[in-house]
N, C-alpha and C positions, 0 to 999 in steps of 0.2 A: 652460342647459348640461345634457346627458344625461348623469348620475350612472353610469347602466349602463355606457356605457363604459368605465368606469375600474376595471371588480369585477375583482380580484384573484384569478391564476388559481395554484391548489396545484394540485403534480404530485402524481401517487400509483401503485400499483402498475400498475395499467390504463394511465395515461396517460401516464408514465415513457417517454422516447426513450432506452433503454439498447442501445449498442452495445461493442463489443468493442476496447481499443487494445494493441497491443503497445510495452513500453518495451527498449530496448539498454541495461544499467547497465555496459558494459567502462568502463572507465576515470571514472566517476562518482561523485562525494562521496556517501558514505553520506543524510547529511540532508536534503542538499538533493535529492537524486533523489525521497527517499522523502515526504519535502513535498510535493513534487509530484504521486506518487502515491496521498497518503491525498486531496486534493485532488479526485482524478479519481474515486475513486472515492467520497466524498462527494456529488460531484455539483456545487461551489461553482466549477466551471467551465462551466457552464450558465445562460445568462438564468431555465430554469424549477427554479431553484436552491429546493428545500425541507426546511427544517431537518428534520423531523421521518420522512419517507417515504423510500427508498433507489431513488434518480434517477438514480444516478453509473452512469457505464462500469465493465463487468468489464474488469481492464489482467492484464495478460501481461508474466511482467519474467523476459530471458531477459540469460544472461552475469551470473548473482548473483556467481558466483565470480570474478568480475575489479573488485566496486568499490573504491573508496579511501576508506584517511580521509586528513585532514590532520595536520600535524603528529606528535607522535608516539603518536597514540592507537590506533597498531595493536599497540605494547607496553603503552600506558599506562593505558587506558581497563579497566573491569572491568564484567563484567556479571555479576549475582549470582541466583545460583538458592538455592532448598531443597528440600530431598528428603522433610521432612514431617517429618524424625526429628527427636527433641534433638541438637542439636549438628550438624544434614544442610545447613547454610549452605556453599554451594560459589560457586567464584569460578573464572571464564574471562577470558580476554585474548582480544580479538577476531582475535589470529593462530590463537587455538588452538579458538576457533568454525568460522572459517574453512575449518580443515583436516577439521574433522569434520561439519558441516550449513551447506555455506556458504549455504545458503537460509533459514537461521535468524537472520541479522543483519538482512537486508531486511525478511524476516516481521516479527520485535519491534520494527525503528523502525517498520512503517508500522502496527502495532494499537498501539504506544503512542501515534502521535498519532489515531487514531479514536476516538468517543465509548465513555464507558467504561457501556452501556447494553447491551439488547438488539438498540437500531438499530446498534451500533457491531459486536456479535457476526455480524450480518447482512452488514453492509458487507465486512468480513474473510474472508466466504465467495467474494469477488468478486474476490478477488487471487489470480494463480496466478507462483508464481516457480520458474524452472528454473535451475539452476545451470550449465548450457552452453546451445549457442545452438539445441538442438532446442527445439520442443514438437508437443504434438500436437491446438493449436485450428486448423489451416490451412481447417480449415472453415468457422470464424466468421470469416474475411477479416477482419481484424483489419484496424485503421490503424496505419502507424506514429507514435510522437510523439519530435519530441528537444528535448530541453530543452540 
């Protein structure tokens, strides 16, 4: 039996097949869309899936501002900031994100599920979210995906 056969091939920047996808979130759960898209751009939707090197598609997520949650986590849910000060602990409702960065609810679910590293800082530079349905990659012939 030839052993060579079987050597184990790692992707890396060089040899990385990184293309371009555009996601539609209109009417899409928050987690699960963004599941999906820490996924893709991870790279763990590829055969030459490597933990360690940044493999994944740049994804394009247009229509931020039409997702959904379920149930009543669009009053209920809290996301919590601080301003650095004593006492600068601030609290939003994801209606009142919404209304003011609705590209800021997509952003924070998909780098909270990304690694919390330098490759994770990197991966994050590969995500572009518009909050209506222009953008301006028409260049990079994106593909569509729907989940």
């Amino acid at each position: 039996m030839d052993t060579l056969s079987y050597k184990t091939i790692s992707a890396n920047k060089a040899t990385a097949d990184k293309g371009w996808v555009i996601v539609d979130a209109e009417n899409q759960i928050v987690g699960r869309l963004t599941s999906e898209i820490a996924k893709i751009l991870r790279g763990k939707n590829k055969p030459s899936f490597t933990p360690n090197a940044d493999c994944g598609d740049n994804v394009i997520v247009i229509n931020a501002d039409k997702v959904r949650f379920t149930g009543k986590k669009l009053t209920d849910k809290v996301y919590l900031r601080h301003t650095g000060y004593p006492g600068g602990q601030r609290f939003a409702s994801p209606r009142e994100v919404l209304a003011k960065n609705p590209k800021g609810i997509v952003e924070s679910a998909v780098k909270g599920m990304l690694p919390k590293n330098r490759l994770g800082r990197r991966l994050f530079t590969n995500l572009y979210v518009y909050a209506g349905s222009e953008h301006p990659h028409a260049a990079q012939q994106p593909k569509e995906i729907k989940f």
